[in-house]
LUMLUMRO-677661 format. One record per residue (C-alpha): x, y, z. Coordinates in steps of 0.2 Angstrom, whole numbers, padded with zeros to 4 digits, always signed. Each point is the difference from the previous one (the first is absolute). Example, Ala and Ser with C-alpha at 12.3 -4.5 7.8 and 13.67 -1.06 7.14 Angstrom:
% LUMLUMRO-677661
+0062-0022+0039
+0006+0017-0003
//
This chain:
% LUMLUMRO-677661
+0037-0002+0125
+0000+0004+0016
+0011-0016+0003
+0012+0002-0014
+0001+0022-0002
+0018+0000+0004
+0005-0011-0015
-0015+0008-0011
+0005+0018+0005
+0019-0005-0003
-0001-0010-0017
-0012+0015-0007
+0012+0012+0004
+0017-0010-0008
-0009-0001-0014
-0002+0017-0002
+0017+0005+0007
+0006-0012-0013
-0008+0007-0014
+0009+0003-0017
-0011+0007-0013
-0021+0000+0005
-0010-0001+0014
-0018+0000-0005
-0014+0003+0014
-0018-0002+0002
-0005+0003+0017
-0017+0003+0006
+0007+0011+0018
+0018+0006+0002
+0006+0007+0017
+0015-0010+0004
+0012+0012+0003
+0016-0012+0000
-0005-0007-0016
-0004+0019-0009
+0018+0002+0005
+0007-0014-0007
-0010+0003-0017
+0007+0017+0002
+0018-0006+0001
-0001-0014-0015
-0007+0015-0009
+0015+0013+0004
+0010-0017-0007
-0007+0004-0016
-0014-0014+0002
-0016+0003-0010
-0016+0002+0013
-0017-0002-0007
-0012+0001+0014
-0020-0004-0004
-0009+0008+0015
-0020-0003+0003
-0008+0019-0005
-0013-0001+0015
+0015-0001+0011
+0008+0014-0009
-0006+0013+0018
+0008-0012+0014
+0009+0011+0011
+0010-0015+0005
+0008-0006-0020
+0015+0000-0006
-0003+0002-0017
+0001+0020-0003
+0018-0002+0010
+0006-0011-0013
-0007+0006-0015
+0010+0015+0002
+0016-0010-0004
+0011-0003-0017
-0002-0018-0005
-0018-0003+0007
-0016+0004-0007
-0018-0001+0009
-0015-0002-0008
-0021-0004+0006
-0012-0010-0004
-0017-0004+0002
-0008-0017-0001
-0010-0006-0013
-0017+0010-0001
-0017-0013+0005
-0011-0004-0010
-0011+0010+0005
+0011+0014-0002
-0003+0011+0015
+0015-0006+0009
+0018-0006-0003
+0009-0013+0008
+0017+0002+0007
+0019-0003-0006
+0001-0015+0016
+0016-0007-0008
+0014-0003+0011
+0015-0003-0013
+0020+0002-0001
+0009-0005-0016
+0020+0002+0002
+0009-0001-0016
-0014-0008-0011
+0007-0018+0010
-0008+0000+0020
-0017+0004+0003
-0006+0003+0017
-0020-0001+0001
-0013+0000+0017
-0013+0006+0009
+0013+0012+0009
+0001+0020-0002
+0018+0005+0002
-0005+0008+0020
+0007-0005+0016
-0015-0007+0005
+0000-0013-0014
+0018-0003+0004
-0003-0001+0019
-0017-0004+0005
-0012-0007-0014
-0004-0016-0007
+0007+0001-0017
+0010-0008-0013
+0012+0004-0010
+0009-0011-0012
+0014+0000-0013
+0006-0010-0016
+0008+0003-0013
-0010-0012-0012
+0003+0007-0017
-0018-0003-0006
-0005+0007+0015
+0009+0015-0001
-0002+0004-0019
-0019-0001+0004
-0001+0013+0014
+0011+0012-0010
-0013-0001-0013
-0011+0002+0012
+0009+0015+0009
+0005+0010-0019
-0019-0003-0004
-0005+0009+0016
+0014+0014-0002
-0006+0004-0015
-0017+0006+0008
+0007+0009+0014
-0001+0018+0002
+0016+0010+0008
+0000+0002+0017
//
């Protein structure tokens, strides 16, 4: 992206539409509007949501993630990074992660906001390599595990 957002934008959301059992999310800044709606609609189908939101991003005015979390079906959680060394700081949940189904995994430097989608220099890319998708669910249910509800 920008050169490709229409078919990045597009294949994202048929996935999602498309959705028959899970959708699995880690996403670092949520404010796409089009694609909360279509989380919330796969949900409403009886889809199960589970949505791994960055806590210092917890207070953006702009998010999506407290509109969806009110929802059947989908479940929001937050996480922090790992804490440094040092320990005075922690890092942040960066991730940038779709599973659909336990088979397609999308995975990029882009948040899910229009101006990722419309203006940025991102990626985005998809595959549905079973090693490659069994290893970020690992990664994803290890993560879950240390979120705290939103």
């Amino acid at each position: 992206m920008p050169y490709e957002q229409a078919q990045a934008l597009k294949s994202l959301q048929t996935a999602l539409k498309t959705a028959q059992k899970s959708i699995d999310i880690s996403i670092y800044s949520f404010t796409n509007r089009e694609l909360a709606k279509t989380l919330r609609d796969s949900a409403k189908r009886g889809v199960k949501v589970r949505i791994i939101f960055d806590e210092g991003n917890r207070k953006d005015s702009r998010s999506v993630i407290g509109y969806l979390d009110k929802y059947n079906n989908i479940t929001a959680c937050l996480l922090k990074g790992k804490k440094a060394q040092n320990g005075n700081y922690h890092g942040i949940m960066h991730q940038k992660m779709a599973i659909i189904d336990e088979n397609l995994l999308f995975i990029g430097s882009a948040n899910w906001s229009k101006n990722a989608f419309e203006n940025n220099y991102e990626t985005l890319f998809y595959d549905d390599d079973t090693h490659i998708v069994r290893k970020s669910l690992k990664y994803f249910e290890d993560m879950f595990a240390s979120c705290k509800p939103f």
